[in-house]
Backbone as CSV, one residue per row, in Angstrom:
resi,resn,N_x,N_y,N_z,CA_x,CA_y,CA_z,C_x,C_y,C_z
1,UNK,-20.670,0.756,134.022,-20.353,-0.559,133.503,-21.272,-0.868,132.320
2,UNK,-20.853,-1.171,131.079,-21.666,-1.519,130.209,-22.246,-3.033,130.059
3,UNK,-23.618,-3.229,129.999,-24.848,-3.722,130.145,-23.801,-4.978,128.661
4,UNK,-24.086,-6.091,129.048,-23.816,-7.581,128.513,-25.104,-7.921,128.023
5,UNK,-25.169,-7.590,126.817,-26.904,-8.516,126.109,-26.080,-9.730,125.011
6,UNK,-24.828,-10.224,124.970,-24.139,-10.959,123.940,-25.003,-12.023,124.393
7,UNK,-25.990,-13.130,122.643,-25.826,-14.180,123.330,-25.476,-15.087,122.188
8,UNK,-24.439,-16.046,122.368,-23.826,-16.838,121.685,-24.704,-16.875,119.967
9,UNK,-24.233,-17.220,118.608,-25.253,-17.431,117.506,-24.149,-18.319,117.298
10,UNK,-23.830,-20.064,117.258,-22.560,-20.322,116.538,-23.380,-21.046,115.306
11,UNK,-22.956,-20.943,114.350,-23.615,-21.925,113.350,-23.828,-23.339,113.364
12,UNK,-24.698,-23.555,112.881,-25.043,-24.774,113.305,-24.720,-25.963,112.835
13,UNK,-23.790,-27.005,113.266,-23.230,-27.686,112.342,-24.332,-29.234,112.946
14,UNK,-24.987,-29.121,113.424,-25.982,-30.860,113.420,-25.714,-31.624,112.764
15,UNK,-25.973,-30.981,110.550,-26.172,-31.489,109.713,-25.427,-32.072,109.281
16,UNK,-23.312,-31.920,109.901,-22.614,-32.194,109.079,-22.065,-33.591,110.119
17,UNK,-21.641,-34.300,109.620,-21.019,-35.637,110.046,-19.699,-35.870,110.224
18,UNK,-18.905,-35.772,110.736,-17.214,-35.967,110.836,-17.056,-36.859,110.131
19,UNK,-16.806,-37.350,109.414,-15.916,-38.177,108.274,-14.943,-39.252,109.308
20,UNK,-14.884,-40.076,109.113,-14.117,-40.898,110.170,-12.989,-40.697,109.739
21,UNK,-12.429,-40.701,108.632,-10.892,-40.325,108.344,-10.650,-38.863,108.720
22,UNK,-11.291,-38.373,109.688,-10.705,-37.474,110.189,-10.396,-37.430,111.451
23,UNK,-11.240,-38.149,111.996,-10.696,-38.335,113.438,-9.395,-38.463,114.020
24,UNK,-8.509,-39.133,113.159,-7.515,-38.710,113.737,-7.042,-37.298,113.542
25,UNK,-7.443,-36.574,112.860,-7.091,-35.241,112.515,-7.741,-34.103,114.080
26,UNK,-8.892,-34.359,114.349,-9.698,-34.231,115.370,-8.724,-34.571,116.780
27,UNK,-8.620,-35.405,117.041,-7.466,-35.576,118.005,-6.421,-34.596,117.807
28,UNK,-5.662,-34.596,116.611,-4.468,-34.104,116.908,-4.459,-32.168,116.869
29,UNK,-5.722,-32.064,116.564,-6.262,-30.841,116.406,-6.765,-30.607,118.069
30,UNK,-7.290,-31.459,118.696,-7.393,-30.622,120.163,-6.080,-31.493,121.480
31,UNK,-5.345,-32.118,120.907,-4.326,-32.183,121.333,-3.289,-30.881,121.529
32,UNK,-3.285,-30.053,119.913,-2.736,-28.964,119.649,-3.317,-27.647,120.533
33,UNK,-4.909,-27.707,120.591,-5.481,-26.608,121.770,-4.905,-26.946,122.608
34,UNK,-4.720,-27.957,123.227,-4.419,-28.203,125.050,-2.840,-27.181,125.035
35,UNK,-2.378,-27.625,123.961,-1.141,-27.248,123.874,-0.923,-25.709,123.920
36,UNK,-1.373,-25.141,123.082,-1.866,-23.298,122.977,-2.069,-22.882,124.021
37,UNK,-3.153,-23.653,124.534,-3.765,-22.809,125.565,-2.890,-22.973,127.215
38,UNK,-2.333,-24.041,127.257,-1.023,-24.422,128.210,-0.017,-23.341,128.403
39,UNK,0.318,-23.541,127.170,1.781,-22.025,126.477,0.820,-20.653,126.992
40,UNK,-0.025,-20.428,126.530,-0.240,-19.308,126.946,-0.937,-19.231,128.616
41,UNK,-0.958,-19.814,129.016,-0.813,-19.925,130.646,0.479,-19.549,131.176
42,UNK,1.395,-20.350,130.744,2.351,-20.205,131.203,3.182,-19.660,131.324
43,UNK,3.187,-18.628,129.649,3.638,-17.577,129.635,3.166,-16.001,130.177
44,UNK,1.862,-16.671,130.795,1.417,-15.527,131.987,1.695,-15.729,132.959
45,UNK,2.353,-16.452,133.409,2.686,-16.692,134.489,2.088,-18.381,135.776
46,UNK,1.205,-18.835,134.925,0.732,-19.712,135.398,1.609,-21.428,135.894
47,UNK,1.186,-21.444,136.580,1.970,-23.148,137.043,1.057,-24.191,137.016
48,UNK,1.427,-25.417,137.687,0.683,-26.451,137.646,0.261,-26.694,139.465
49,UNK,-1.140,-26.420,139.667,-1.340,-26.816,140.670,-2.724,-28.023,140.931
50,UNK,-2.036,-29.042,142.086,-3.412,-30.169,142.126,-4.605,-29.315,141.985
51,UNK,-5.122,-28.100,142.585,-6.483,-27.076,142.233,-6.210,-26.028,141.696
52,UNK,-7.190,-25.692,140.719,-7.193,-24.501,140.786,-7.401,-23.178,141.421
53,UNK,-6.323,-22.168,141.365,-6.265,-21.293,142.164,-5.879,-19.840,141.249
54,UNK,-7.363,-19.165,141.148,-6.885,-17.496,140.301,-6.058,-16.521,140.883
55,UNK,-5.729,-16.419,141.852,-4.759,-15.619,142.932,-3.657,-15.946,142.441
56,UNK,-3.265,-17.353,143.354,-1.719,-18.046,142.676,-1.631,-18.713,141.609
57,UNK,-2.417,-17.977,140.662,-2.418,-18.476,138.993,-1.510,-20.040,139.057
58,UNK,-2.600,-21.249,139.620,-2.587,-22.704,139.709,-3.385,-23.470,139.245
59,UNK,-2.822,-24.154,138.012,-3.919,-24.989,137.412,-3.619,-26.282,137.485
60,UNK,-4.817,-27.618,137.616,-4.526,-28.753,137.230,-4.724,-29.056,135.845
61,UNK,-4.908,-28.512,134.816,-4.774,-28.957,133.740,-3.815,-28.559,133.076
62,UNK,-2.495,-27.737,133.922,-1.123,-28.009,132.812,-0.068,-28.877,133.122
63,UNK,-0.503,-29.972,132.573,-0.078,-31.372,132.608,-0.415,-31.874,130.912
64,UNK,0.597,-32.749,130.180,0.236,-33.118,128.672,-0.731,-33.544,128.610
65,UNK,-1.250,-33.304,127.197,-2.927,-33.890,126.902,-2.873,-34.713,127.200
66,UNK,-1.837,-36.176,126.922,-1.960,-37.503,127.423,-2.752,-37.415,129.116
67,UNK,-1.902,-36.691,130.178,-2.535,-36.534,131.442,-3.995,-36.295,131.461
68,UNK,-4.635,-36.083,131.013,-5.611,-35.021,131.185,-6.548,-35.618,131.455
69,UNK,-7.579,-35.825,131.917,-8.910,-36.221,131.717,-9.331,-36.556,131.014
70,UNK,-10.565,-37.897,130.910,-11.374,-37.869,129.814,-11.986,-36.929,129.577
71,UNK,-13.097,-36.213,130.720,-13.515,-34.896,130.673,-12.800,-33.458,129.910
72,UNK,-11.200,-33.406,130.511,-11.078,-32.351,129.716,-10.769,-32.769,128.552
73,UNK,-10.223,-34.159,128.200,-10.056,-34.456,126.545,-11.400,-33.907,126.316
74,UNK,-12.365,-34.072,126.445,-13.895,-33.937,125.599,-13.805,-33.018,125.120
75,UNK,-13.468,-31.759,126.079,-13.553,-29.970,126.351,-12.924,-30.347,124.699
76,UNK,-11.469,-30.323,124.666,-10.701,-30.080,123.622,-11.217,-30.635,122.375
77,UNK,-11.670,-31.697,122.711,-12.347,-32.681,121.321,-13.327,-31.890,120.491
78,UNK,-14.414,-31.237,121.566,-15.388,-30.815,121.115,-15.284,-29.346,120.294
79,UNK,-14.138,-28.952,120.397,-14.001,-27.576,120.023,-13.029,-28.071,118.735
80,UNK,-12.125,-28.580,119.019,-11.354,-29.534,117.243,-13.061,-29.689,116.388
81,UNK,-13.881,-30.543,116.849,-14.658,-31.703,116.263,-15.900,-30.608,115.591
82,UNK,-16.052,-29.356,116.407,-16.854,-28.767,115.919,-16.454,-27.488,115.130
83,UNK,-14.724,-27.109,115.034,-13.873,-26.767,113.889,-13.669,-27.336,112.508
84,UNK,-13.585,-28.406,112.875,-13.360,-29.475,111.236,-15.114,-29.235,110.899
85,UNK,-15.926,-29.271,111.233,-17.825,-29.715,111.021,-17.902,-28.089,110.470
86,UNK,-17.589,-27.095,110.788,-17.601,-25.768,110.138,-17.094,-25.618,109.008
87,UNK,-15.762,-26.092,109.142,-15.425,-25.906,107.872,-15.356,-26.401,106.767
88,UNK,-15.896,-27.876,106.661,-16.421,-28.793,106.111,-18.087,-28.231,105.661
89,UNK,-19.059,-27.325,106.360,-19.815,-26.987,106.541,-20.097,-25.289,105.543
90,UNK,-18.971,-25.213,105.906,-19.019,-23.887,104.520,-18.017,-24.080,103.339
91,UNK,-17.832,-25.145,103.106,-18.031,-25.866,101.715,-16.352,-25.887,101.663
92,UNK,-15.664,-26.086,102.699,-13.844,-26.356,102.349,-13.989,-27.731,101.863
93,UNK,-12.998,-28.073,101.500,-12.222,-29.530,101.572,-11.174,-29.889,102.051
94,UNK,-11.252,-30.782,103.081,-9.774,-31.457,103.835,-9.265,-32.299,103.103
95,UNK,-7.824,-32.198,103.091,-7.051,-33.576,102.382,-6.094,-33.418,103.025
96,UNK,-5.212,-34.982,102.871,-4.081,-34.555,103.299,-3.384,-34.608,101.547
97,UNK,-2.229,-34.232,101.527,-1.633,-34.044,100.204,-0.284,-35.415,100.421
């Protein structure tokens, strides 16, 4: 079995500030993960169960983002919120057109 020394380096976005006119962009950006990552559950075979269960591939979080938790909204938020801060961060520009 090969030996696991990976340890995370993500860049560091502290410095950069979300722009409030993006927030809604931020939302609809981990609205869209919940969504991905749902589809591809499901197209493995996964369902919706009150617990989770890895055997009988059963999850409670495939239910619409609206359903979801504040908690797992966060999950999703934080991974949108710290997507837009990267790339804002290595010098893109967002607009809408």
């Amino acid at each position: 079995m090969k030996k696991n020394n990976y340890t995370p380096h993500p860049i560091d976005t502290k410095d950069v500030a979300l722009p409030k006119e993006l927030n809604a962009l931020a939302e609809d950006i981990a609205k869209n993960v919940h969504e991905v990552w749902s589809a591809g559950r499901m197209k493995d075979g996964w369902t919706y169960g009150e617990e989770r269960n890895d055997a009988e591939k059963k999850h409670p979080c495939l239910v619409p983002y609206e359903e979801l938790s504040e908690e797992e909204k966060e999950y999703d938020r934080n991974t949108s919120i710290e997507t837009i801060k990267l790339i804002l961060k290595l010098g893109f520009k967002i607009s809408r057109d």
